[in-house]
C-alpha positions as CSV (number, residue, x, y, z in Angstrom):
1,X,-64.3,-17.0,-18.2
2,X,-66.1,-18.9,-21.1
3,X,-62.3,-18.9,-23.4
4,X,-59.9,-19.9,-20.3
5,X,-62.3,-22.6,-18.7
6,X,-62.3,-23.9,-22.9
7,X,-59.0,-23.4,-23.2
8,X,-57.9,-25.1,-20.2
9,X,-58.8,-27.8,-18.2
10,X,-60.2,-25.2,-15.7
11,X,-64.3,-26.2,-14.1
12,X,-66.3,-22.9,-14.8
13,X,-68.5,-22.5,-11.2
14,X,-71.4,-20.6,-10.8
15,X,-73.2,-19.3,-7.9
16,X,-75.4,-22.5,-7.4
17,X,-72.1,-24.5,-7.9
18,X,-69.2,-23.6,-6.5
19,X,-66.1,-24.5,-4.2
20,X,-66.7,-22.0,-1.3
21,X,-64.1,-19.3,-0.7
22,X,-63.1,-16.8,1.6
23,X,-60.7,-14.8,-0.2
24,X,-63.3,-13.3,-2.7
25,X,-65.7,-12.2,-0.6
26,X,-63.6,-10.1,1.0
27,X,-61.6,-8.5,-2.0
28,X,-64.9,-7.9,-4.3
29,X,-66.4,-5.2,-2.2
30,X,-63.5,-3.6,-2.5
31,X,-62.6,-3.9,-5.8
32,X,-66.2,-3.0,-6.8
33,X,-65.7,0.0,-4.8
34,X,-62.6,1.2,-6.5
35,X,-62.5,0.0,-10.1
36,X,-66.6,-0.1,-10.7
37,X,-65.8,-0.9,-14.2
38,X,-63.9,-3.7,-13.5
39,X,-65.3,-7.1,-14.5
40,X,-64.0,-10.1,-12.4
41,X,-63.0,-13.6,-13.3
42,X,-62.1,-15.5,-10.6
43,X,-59.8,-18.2,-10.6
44,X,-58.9,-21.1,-7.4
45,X,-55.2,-21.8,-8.2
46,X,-55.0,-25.0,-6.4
47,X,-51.3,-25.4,-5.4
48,X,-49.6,-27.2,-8.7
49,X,-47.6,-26.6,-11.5
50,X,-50.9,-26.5,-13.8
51,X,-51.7,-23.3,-12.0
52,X,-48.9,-21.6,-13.6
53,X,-49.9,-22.4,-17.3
54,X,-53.7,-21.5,-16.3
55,X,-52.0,-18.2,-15.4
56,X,-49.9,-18.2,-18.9
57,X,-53.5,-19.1,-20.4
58,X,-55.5,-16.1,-18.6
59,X,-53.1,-13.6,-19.8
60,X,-53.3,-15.6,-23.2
61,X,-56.9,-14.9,-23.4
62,X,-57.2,-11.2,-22.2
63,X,-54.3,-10.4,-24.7
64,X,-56.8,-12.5,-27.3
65,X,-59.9,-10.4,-26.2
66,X,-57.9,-7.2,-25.5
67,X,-58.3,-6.9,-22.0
68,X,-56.4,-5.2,-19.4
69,X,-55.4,-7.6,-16.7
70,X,-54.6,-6.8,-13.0
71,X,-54.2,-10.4,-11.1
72,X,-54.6,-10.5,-7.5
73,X,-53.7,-13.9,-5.9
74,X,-54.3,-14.4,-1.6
75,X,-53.3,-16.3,0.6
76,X,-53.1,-16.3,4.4
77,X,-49.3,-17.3,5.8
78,X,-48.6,-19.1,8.7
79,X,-51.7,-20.1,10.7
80,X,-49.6,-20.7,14.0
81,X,-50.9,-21.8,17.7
82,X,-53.1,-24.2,19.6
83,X,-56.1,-23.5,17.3
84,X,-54.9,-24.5,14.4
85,X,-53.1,-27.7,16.1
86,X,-49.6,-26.1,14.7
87,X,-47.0,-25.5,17.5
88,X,-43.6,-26.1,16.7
89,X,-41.8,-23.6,18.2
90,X,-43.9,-23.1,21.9
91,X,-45.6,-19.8,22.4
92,X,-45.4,-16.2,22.8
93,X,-42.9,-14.0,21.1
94,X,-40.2,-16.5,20.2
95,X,-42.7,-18.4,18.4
96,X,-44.3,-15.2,17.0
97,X,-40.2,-14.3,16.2
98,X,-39.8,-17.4,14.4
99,X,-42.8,-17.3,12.1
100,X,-42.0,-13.5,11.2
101,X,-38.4,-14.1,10.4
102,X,-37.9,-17.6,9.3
103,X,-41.3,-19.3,8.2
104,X,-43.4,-16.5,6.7
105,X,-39.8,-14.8,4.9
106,X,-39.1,-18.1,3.1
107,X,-42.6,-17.5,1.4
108,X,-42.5,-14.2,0.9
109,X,-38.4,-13.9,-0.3
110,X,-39.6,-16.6,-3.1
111,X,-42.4,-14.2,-3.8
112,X,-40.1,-11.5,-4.2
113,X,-38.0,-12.8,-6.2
114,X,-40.5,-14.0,-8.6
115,X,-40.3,-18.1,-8.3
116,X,-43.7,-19.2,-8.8
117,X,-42.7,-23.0,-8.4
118,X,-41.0,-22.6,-5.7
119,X,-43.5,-20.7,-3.6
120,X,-46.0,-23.9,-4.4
121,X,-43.0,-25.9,-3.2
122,X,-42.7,-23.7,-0.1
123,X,-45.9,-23.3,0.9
124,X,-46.9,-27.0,1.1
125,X,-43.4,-28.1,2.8
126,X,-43.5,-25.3,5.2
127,X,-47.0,-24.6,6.2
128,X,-46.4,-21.0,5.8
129,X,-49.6,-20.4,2.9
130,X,-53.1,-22.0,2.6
131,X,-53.0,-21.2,-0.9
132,X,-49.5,-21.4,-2.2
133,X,-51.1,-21.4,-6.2
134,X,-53.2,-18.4,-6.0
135,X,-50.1,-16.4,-4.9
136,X,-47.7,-18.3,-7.1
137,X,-50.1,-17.7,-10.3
138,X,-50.5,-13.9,-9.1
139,X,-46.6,-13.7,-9.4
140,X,-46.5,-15.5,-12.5
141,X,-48.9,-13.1,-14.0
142,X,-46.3,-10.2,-12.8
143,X,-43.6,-12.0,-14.2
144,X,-45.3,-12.2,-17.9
145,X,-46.5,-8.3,-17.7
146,X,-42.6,-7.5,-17.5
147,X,-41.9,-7.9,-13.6
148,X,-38.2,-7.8,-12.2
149,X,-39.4,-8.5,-8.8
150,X,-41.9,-8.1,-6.0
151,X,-42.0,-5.6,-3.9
152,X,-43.0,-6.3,0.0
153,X,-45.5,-3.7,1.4
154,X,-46.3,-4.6,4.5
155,X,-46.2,-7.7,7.4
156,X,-48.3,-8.0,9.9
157,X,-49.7,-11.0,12.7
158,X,-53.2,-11.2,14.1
159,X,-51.3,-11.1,17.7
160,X,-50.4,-7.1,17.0
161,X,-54.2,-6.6,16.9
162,X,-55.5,-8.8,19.3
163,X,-53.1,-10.7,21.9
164,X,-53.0,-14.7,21.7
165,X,-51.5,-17.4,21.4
166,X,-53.1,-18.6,17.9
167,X,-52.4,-15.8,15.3
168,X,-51.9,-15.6,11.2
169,X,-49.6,-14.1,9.4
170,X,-49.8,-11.5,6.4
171,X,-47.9,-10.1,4.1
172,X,-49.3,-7.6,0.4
173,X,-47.0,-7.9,-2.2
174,X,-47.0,-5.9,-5.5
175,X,-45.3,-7.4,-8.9
């Protein structure tokens, strides 16, 4: 943490100072869980090209120190419905349709095929992911370890768990 925040332009945060997030909290536990070895450093990727080269510099610096590097970036898709104030295409399963197959793909097709600035692009234009750099810098990271593509594991909504008219979408992606 100490050689990327000094070799990049990158605020080191601490527990006492820090930009609240979500994301982490979640993924820790489980990461702790699995990997107990694992030391973390956690990166917000805010959603500009500069997030790429602070991914270019990450990997820079664990090759430097000889680490092995796993990157996970997350990001909600679409927040659709009344709740969120977003409702372009009306309710119930044609608006459910349309953020499956046309607003949550684009993102996910650009993730796929590996196009970092596009998916920052995307994301902003389109609505379709709250944090368009951590998942862009997660598939830049793939793209430097030696990844063709990215592989789609699963989609799902909120609404297939629990029935409403505000609902998220989600998508895990490997590189």
């Amino acid at each position: 943490a100490e050689s990327l925040a000094s070799a990049t332009r990158a605020r080191r945060e601490d527990p006492e100072d820090h930009t609240p997030d979500n994301t982490i909290e979640l993924q820790a536990p489980l990461i702790r869980h699995l990997l107990p070895r694992a030391r973390l450093v956690v990166i917000g990727a805010p959603p500009r090209d500069e997030t790429l080269a602070l991914a270019d510099a990450a990997l820079e610096q664990a090759a430097r120190l000889g680490r092995h590097v796993a990157a996970i970036g997350s990001t909600d898709l679409t927040h659709y419905g009344p709740n969120y104030g977003w409702v372009p295409r009306g309710r119930g399963e044609a608006a459910e349709a349309w953020v499956r197959e046309e607003n949550d793909r684009r993102f996910i097709d650009l993730a796929c095929e590996l196009d970092p600035p596009a998916m920052i692009k995307e994301g902003l234009a389109s609505s379709n992911a709250c944090c368009p750099g951590a998942a862009a810098a997660a598939a830049e990271c793939g793209r430097r370890l030696g990844a063709e593509r990215g592989e789609l594991l699963v989609y799902s909504q909120s609404c297939e768990v629990r029935r409403d008219d505000s609902f998220v979408g989600y998508a895990g992606i490997l590189f």
